[in-house]
One Martini backbone bead per residue (centre of mass of N, CA, C, O) as a GRO file, in nm:
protein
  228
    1UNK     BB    1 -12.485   6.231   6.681
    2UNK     BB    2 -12.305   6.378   6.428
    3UNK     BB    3 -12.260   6.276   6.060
    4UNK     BB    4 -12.193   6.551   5.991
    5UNK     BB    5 -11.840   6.483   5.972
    6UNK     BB    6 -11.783   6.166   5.990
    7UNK     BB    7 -11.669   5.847   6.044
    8UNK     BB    8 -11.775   5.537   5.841
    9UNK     BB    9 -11.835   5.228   5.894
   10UNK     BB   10 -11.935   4.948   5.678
   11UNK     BB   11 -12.066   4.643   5.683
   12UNK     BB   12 -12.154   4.452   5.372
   13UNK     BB   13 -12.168   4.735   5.127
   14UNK     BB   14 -12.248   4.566   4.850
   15UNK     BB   15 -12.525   4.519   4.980
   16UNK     BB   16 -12.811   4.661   5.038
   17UNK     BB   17 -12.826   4.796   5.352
   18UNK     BB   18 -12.545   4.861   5.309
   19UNK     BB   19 -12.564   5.045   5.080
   20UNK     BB   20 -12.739   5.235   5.206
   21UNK     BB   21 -12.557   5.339   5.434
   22UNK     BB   22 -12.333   5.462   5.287
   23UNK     BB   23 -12.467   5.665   5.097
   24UNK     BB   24 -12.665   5.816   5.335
   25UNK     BB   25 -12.364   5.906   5.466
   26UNK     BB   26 -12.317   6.076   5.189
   27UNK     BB   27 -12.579   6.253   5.231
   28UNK     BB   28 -12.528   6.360   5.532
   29UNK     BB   29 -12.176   6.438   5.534
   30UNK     BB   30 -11.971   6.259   5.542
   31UNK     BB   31 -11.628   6.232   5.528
   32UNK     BB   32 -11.633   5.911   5.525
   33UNK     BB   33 -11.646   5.573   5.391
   34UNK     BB   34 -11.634   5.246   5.481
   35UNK     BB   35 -11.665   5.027   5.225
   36UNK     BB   36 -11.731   4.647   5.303
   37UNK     BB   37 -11.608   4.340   5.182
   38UNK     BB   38 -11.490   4.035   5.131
   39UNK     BB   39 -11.555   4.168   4.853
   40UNK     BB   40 -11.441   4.449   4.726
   41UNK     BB   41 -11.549   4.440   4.423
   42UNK     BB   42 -11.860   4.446   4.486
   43UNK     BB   43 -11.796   4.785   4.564
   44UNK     BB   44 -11.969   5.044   4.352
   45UNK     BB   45 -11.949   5.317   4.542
   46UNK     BB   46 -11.945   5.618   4.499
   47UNK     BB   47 -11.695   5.791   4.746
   48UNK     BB   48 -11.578   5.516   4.886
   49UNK     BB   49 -11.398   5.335   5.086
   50UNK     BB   50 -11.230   5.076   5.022
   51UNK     BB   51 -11.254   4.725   5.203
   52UNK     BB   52 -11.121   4.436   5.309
   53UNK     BB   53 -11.367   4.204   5.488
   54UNK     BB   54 -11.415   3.930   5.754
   55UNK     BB   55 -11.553   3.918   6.049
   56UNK     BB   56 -11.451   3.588   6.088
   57UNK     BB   57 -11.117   3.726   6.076
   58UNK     BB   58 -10.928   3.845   6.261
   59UNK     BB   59 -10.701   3.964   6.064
   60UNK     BB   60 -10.929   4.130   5.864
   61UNK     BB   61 -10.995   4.325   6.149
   62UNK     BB   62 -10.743   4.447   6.223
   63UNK     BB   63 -10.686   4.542   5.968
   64UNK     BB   64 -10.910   4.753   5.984
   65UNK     BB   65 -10.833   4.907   6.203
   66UNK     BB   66 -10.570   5.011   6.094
   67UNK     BB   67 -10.683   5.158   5.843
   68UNK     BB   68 -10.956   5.299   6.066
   69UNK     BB   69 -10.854   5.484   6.282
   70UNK     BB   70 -11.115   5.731   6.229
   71UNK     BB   71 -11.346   5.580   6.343
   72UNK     BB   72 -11.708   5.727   6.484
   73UNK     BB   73 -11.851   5.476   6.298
   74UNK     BB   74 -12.015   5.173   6.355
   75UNK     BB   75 -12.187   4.952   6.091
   76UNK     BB   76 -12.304   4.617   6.195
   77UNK     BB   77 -12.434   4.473   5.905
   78UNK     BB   78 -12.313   4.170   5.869
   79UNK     BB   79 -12.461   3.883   5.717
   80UNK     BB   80 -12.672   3.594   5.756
   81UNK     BB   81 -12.911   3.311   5.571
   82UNK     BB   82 -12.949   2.950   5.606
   83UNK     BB   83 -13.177   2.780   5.683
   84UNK     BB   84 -13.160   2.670   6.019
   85UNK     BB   85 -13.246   2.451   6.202
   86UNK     BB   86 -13.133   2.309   6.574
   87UNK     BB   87 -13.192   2.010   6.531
   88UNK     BB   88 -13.141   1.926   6.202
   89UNK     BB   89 -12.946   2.161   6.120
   90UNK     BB   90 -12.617   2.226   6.003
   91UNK     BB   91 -12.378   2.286   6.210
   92UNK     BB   92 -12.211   2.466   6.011
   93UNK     BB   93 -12.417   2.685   5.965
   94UNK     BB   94 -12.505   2.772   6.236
   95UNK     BB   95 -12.221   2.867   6.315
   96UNK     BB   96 -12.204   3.090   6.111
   97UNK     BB   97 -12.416   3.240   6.230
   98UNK     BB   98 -12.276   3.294   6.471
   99UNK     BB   99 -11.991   3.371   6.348
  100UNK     BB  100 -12.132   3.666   6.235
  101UNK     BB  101 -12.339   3.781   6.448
  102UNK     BB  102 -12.167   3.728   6.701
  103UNK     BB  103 -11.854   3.722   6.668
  104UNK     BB  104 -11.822   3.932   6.462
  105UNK     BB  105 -11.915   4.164   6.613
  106UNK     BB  106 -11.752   4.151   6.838
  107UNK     BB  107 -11.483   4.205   6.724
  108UNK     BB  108 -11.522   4.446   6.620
  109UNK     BB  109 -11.559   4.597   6.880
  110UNK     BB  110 -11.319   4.554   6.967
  111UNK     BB  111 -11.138   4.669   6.772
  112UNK     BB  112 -11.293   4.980   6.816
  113UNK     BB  113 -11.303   5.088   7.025
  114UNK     BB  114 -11.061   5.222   7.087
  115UNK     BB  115 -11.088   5.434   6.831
  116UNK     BB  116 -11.310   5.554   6.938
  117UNK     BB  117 -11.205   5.657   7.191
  118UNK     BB  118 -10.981   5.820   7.062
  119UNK     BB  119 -11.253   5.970   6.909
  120UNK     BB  120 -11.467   6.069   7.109
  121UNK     BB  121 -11.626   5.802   7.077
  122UNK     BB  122 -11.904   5.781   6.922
  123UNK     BB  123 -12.044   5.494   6.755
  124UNK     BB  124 -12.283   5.232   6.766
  125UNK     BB  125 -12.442   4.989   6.520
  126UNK     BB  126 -12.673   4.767   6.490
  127UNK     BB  127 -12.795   4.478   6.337
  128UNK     BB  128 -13.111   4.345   6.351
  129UNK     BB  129 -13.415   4.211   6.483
  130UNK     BB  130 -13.749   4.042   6.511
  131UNK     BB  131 -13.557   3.770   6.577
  132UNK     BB  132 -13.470   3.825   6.857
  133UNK     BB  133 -13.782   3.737   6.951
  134UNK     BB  134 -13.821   3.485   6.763
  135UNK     BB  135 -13.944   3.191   6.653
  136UNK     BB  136 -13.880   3.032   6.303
  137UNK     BB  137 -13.937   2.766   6.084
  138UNK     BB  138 -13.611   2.779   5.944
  139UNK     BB  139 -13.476   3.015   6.143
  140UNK     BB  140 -13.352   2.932   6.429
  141UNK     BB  141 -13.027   3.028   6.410
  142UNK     BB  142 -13.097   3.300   6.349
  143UNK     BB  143 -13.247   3.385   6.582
  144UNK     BB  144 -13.031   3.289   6.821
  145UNK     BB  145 -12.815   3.508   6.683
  146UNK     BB  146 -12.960   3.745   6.753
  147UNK     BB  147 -13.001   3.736   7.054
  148UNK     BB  148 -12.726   3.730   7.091
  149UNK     BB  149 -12.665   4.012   6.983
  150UNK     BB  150 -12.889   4.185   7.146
  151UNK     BB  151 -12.679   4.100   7.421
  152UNK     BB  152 -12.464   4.256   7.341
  153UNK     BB  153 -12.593   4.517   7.266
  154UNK     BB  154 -12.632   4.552   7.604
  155UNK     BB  155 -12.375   4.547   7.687
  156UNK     BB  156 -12.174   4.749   7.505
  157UNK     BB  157 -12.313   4.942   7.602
  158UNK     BB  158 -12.239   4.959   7.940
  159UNK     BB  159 -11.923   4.910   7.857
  160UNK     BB  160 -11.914   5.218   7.676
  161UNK     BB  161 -12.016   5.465   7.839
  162UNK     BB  162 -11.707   5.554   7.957
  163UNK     BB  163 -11.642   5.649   7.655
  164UNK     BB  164 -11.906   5.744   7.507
  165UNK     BB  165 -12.029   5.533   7.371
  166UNK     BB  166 -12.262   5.461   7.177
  167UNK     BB  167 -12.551   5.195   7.130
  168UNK     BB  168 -12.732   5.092   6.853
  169UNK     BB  169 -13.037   4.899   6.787
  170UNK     BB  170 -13.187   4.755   6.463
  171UNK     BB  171 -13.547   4.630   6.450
  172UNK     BB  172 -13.684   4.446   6.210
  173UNK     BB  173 -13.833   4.315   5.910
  174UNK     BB  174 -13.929   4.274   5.623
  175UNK     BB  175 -13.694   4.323   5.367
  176UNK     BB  176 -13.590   4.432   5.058
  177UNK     BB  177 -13.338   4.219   4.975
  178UNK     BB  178 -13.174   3.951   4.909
  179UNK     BB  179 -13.213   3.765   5.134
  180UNK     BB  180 -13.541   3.801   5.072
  181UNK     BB  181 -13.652   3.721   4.785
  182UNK     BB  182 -13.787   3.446   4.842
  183UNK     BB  183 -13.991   3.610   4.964
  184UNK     BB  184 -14.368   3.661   5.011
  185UNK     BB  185 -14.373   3.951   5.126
  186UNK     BB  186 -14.394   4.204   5.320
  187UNK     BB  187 -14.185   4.497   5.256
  188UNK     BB  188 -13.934   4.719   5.286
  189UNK     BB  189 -13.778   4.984   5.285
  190UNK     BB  190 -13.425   5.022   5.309
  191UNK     BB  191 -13.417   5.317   5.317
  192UNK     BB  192 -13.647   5.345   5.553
  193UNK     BB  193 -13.443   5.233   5.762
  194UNK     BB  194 -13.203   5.367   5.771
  195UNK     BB  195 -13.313   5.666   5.775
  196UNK     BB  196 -13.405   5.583   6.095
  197UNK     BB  197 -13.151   5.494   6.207
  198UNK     BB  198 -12.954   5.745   6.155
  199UNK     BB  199 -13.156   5.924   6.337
  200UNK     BB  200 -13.096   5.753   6.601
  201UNK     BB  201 -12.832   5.795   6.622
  202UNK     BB  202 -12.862   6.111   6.651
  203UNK     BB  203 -13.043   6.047   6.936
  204UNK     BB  204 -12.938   5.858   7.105
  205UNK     BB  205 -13.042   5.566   7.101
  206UNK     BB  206 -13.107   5.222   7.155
  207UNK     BB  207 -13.344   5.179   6.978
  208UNK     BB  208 -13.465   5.060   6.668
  209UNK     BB  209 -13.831   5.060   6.553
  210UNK     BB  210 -13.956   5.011   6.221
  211UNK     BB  211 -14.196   4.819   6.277
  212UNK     BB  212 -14.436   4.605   6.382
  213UNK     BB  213 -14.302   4.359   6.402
  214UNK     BB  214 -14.134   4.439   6.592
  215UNK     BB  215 -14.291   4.600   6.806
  216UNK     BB  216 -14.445   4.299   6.896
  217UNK     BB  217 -14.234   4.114   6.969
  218UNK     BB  218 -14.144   4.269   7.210
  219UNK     BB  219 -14.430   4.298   7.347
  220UNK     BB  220 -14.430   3.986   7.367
  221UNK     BB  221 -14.248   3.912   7.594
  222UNK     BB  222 -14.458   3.971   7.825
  223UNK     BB  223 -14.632   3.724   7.814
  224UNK     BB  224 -14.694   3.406   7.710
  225UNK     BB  225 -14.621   3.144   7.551
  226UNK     BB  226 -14.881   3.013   7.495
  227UNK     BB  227 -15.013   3.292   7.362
  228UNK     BB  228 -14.774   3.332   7.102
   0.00000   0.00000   0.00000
């Protein structure tokens, strides 16, 4: 797919990495860019159409899809991270993770196939993690919300292949955005993951794994699990 004429919507794009994809998609030459935030008050990017999306929100996804009926590209990158173990972790937290992850992206790809279809096919890039992967003490809610979207994104290739629509997932590690703040660890830098993926998206990739931690995660899975 090439970005330069693209027509392309951003979910989550006032802050972090959804707001470094809008830009970058207006430095490709995309010719729109939808820059969506439940708040779009808070969507400051000089140059793109401002929506407000909550993608947990059946009326206002489908809201979005009548109002962005020409989009060629569709990038889910809306998320939340909770800090929820799964079994002892609140519930109602845990479902919001897979309501965001996972419910809310699919949502979007309904809602937006058939536009895609419309458009001669388009691309859909989800934003997906290392932690697709991997369990981890603190944030496995999170990571089950990943792997359930991991596994979405590779139905919906499959799916979606007969209308033209490719399907690329991204898959990174710590990465330097708001929500990863309180982490002292070692981070991407967002501008350069994003334009990893933009380029996967051009290249039509079905995966782009932006740095060791993704690229060690998924090649442990063929491992034994004692072992990991």
């Amino acid at each position: 797919m090439d970005i330069n004429g693209s027509v392309a919507l951003v979910t989550g794009a006032n802050r972090g990495i959804g707001r470094h994809f809008a830009q970058q998609l207006l430095e490709r030459g995309a010719t729109k860019v939808y820059a969506t935030a439940r708040n779009a008050a808070l969507v400051d990017l000089p140059g793109v159409q401002v929506l407000r999306l909550d993608i947990t929100d059946p009326a206002s996804v489908a809201a979005a899809a009548a109002a962005a009926s020409d989009v060629t590209l569709l990038i889910n990158n809306a998320g939340v991270l909770t800090g929820q173990n799964l079994v002892t972790g609140e519930l109602d937290k845990i479902r919001l993770e897979m309501d965001t992850h996972f419910y809310g992206t699919l949502a979007m790809v309904r809602a937006f196939a058939p536009v895609l279809a419309a458009n001669r096919g388009g691309a859909i890039l989800n934003v997906l993690s290392a932690m697709s992967w991997l369990a981890y003490d603190g944030a496995n809610a999170y990571g089950a919300a990943k792997a359930a979207q991991w596994s979405l994104t590779n139905g919906i290739r499959m799916e979606l292949a007969g209308q033209g629509t490719t399907v690329t997932g991204l898959h990174m590690g710590s990465t330097d955005t708001d929500m990863m703040a309180g982490l002292d660890v070692a981070k991407n830098d967002p501008a350069d993951v994003v334009r990893a993926a933009l380029d996967g998206v051009e290249a039509g990739r079905h995966e782009v794994l932006v740095d060791d931690a993704s690229i060690q995660a998924k090649a442990a899975l063929t491992a034994d699990l004692a072992s990991r």
